[in-house]
N, C-alpha and C positions, 0 to 999 in steps of 0.2 A: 232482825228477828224474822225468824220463816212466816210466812202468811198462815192465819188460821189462830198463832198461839196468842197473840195480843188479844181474842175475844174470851181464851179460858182466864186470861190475867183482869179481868176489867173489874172484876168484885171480889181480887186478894189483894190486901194488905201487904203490902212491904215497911220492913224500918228504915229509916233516914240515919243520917249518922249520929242525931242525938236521941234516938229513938224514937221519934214522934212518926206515927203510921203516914203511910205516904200513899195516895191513890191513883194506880198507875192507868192512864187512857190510852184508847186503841191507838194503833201506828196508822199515818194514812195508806198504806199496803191491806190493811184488813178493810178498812171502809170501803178499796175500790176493788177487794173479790167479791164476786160474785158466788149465790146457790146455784151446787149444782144438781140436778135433777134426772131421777135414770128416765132413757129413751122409753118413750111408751108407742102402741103399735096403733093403726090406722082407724080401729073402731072402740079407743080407748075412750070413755065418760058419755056411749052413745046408748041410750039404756034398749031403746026400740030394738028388737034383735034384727027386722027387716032393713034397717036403715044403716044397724053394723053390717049386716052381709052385704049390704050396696060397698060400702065403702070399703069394705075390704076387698071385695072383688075389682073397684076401681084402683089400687093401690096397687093389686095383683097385676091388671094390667096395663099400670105405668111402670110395673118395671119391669116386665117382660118386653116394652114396648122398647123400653132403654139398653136391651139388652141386645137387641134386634140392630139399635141404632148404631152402638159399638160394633157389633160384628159387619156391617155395612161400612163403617169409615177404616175398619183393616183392609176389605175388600179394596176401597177406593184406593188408601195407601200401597198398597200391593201391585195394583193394575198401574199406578202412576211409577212405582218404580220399576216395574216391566217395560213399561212404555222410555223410560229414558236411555233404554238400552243397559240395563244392568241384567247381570245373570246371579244366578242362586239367591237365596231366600232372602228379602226384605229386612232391614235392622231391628230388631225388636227390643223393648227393654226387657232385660234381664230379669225374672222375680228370684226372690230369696228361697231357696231352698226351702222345705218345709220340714218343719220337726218331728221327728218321729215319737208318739205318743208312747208316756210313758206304761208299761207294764209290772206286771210282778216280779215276771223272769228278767228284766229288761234293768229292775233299780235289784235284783239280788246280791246279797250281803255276802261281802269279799270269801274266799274261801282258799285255805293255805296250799289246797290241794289241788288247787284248777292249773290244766295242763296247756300250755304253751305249744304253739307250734312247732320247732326244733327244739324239743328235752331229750338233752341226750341221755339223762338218767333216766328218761322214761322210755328209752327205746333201747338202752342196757337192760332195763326190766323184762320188759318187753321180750328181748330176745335170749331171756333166760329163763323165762315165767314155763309152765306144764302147757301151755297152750304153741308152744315154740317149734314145735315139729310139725303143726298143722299149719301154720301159715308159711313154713318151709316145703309146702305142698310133702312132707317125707311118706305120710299115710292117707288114705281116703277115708271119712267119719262115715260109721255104723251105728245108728243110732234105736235102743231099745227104747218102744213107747209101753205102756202098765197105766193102771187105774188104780182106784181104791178097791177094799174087799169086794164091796156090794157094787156092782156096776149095772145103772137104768139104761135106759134108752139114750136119753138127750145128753150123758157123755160119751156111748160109742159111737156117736152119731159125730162130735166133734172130734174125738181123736180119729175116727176113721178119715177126716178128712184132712185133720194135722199129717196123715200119712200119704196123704197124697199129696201134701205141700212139701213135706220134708224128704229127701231121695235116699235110699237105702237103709229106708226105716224098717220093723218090724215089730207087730204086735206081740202082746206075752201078758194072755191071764194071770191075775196076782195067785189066784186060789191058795191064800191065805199064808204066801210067804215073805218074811222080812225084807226091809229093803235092804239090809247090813247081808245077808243070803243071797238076794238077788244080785248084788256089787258083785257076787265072787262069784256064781255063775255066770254073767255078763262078760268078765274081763277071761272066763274060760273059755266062751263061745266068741271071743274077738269083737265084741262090741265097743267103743268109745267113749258111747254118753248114755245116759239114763234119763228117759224125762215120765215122770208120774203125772196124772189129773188125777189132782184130789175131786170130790163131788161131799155136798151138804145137801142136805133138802132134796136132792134127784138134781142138781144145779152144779155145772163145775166150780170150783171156788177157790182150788188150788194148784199149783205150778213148780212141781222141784225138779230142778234139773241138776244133773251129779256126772260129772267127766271123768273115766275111768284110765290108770286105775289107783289115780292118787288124788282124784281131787282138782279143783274145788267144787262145792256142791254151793244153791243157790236156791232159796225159798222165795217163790214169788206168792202175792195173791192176785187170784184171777178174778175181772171185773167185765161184766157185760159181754160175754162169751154170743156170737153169733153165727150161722153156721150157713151154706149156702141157703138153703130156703129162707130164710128169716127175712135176703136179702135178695131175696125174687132171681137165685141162679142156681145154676142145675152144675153138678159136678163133672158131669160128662166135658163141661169148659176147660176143668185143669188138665192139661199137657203131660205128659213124663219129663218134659225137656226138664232141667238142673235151672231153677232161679237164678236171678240176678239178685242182690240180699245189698239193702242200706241201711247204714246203720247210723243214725241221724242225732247230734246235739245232744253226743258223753261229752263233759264237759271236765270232769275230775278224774283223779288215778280208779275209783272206784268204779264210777263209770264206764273209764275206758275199760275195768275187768270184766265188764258185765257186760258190753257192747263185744268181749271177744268171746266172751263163754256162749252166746247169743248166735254169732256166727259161725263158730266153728260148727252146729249143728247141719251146714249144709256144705257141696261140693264146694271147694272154693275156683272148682274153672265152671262158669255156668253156659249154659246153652243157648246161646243171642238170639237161635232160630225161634227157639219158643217165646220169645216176647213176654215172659214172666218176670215178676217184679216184688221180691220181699222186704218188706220195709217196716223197720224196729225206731219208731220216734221217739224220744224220752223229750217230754217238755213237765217242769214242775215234776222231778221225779215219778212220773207216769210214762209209762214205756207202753206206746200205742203201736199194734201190730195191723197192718193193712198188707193185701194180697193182688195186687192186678195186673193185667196186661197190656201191651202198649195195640194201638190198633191207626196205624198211620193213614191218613187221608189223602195225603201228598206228599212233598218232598223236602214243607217246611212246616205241616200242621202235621202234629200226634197227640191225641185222646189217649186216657188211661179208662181201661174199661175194669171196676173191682169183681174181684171174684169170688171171694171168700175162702175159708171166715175170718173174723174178724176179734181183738180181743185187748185184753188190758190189762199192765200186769203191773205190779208196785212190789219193792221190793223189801222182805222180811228181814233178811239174814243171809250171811256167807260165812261158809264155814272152809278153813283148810284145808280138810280132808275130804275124800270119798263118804260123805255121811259119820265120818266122823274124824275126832280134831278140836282142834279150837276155832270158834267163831272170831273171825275178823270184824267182822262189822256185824250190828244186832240195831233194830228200829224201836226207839224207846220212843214212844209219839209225843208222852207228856215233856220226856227233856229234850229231843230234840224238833219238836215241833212249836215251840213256844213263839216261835217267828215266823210268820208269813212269807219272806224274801229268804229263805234259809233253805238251799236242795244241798242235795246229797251228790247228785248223780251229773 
């Protein structure tokens, strides 16, 4: 019998074979465990608070004191194998690797669509997919930036500077034309992509980008939009050179679409001399956008210095077409959100 159970049995009743109740006593395994008791700390039952801080301050330093003393008998150990004439580092024991703690992204619930390093059905897609001529280097991307009807201050403030992130970009007042209108002027002036900033409240809040001149088009919402001042840098930083663009942990086919719709928006040969750096992170379907520059110290230390701006984008819907089509994928929160461990992207 395991230890422990002979104490819940000691006042039940068992039947005998002729049924007469039978009263079963401990095993001697339970009489010789012992309680066990959680660890308490050094100025535990001391009610005087002067007399806890003594002792806990004395406890503090007996084991810094032991801590000193271990690192002193490596020391010793070290110099005695130096001294026998051995070379290279002293034998140490080995510790056990440490576990890496668990997270969200980390325990995330299987998904049928998560892409493999060699899928060759994904790089058949791939190399059939609308975006297939741009990483064939065939065309260089022209990309039209637009606002909403009413445009403030604090979103041409941001797109002006999306324009100086993105390379042969060009601005284009909406003044009150469709976007289904603007697709077909766009794809008559040789543009490639389309990106809108929507704006609520005088605040950017939206993100549709549309690849001309079939599609696909991609609704993001935009989250905590910062812009160089916010972040104490002046614009005069950003370069003309062509980014370098990372596109970090698409994990699924829907992802990997998003992570190319993403990139095709800049040169795909960038410019190393400028030391610029575009980088698209998706962790928990949140696609974090950061902007900086390398700035080398030496020959084996390099700083990244941010530039701005800065921003957040989570993704609504993708639709087939140039703005119009059928929607492939649509963000239903309450059905597809019902699980915490559950991305998309």
């Amino acid at each position: 019998m395991p230890k422990g159970v002979g104490r819940w049995l000691n006042d039940v009743e068992e039947e005998g074979e002729e049924g007469e109740p039978v009263e079963t006593k401990p095993s001697e395994d339970d009489e010789e465990m012992d309680p066990i008791f959680p660890v308490m700390g050094p100025g535990y039952g001391i009610k005087n608070k002067f007399l806890k801080r003594k002792k806990f301050k004395e406890a503090k330093v007996a084991k810094m004191q032991a801590k000193i003393e271990k690192a002193r008998e490596r020391f010793r150990e070290k110099k005695a194998w130096r001294k026998a004439g051995n070379t290279g580092p002293p034998p140490t024991v080995k510790k056990e690797p440490t576990k890496l703690p668990h997270t969200i992204e980390s325990l995330r619930e299987p998904d049928l669509t998560y892409v493999e390093k060699d899928d060759d059905e994904l790089a058949f897609e791939e190399a059939t997919d609308k975006y297939a001529k741009y990483y064939e280097k065939a065309y260089e991307p022209k990309v039209l930036i637009t606002s909403s009807y009413k445009l403030t201050g604090r979103t041409m403030a941001f797109i002006s500077e999306l324009r100086l992130i993105i390379p042969n970009s060009e601005f284009f007042f909406r003044r009150g034309t469709t976007v289904k209108k603007m697709v077909l002027k766009a794809v008559d002036r040789g543009f490639t992509d389309i990106l809108v900033i929507n704006e609520d409240r005088r605040w950017p809040n939206g993100f549709l980008l549309i690849h001309l001149p079939d599609g696909p088009a991609a609704y993001f919402r935009l989250t905590n939009p910062r812009i160089c001042k916010d972040i104490r840098r002046t614009r005069s930083e950003i370069t003309s050179h062509r980014p370098e663009v990372i596109l970090n942990n698409f994990k699924t086919r829907l992802g990997q679409m998003i992570a190319r719709m993403l990139g095709a928006l800049f040169h795909y040969e960038p410019e190393f001399k400028g030391r610029r750096v575009c980088t698209f992170h998706n962790q928990r379907d949140f696609i974090f956008f950061r902007h900086h520059r390398y700035e080398f110290e030496s020959s084996k230390r390099v700083n990244l210095r941010e530039l701005g701006p800065r921003f957040t984008l989570r993704l609504q819907w993708l639709q087939d077409g140039a703005f119009d089509g059928d929607y492939e994928w649509v963000l239903k929160r309450h059905e597809m959100e019902s699980s915490r461990r559950r991305f998309h992207l």
